[in-house]
C-alpha positions as CSV (number, residue, x, y, z in Angstrom):
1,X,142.8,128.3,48.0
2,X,146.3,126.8,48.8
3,X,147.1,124.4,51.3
4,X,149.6,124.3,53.7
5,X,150.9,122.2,56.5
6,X,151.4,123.9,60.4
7,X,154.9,123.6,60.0
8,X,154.9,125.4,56.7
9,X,152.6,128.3,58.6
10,X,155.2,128.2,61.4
11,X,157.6,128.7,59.3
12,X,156.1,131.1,56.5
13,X,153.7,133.2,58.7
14,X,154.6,136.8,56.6
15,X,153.4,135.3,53.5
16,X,150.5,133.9,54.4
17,X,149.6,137.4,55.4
18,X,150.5,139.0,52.3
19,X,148.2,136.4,50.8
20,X,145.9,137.1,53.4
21,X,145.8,140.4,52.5
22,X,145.6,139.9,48.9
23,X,141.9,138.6,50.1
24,X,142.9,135.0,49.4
25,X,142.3,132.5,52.2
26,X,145.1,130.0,53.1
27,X,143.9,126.9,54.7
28,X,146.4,125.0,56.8
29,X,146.5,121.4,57.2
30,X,147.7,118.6,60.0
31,X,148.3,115.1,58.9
32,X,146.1,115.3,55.8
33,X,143.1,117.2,57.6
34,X,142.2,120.9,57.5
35,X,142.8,122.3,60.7
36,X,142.3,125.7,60.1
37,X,141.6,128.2,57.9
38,X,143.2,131.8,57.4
39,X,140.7,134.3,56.2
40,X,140.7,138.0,55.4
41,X,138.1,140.0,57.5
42,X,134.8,141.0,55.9
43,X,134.5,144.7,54.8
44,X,131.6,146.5,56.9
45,X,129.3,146.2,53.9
46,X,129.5,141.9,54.0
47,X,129.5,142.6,57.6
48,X,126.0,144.4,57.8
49,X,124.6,142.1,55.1
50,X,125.5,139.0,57.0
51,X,124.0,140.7,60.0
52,X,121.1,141.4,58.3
53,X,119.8,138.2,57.1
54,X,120.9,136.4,60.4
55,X,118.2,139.2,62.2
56,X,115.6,138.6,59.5
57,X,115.8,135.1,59.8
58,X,114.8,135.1,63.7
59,X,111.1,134.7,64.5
60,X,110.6,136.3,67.3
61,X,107.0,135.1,68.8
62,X,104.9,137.0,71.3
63,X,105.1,140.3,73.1
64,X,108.0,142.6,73.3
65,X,110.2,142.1,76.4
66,X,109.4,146.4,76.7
67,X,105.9,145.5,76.6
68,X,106.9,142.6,79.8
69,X,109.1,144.6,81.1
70,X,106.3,147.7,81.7
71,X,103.8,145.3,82.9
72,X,106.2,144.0,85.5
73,X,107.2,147.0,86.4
74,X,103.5,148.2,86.9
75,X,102.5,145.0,88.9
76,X,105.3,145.2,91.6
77,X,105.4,148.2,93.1
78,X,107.4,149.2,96.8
């Protein structure tokens, strides 16, 4: 992953692109710390998998907000 400083991205913007699109990431650094990094997107597949485990790690506890929502709705009525 190679290094370069904002005035080198300023200046070099196309390249890190191409890199970019080569699926390399470029990070880019300011006075010796990383300020940003320069990634290529995820294809749908990592996209779905990352979705995935970030649902299946939520514990969701108690009734379904449907399930509320109904019982409200049956509760209040005009």
């Amino acid at each position: 992953m190679p290094a370069i400083s904002v005035e080198e991205g300023k200046q070099n913007l196309q390249a890190i692109l191409e890199k970019v699109a080569k699926r390399e990431e470029v990070t880019i650094v300011q006075e010796g710390k990383v300020v940003a990094r320069v990634v290529p997107p995820l294809s749908k597949e990592e996209w779905l998998a990352r979705h995935k485990a970030l649902r299946n790690s939520i514990n969701v506890k108690g009734e379904p907000l449907s399930a509320t929502v109904i019982k409200l709705r049956e509760e209040v009525r005009y």
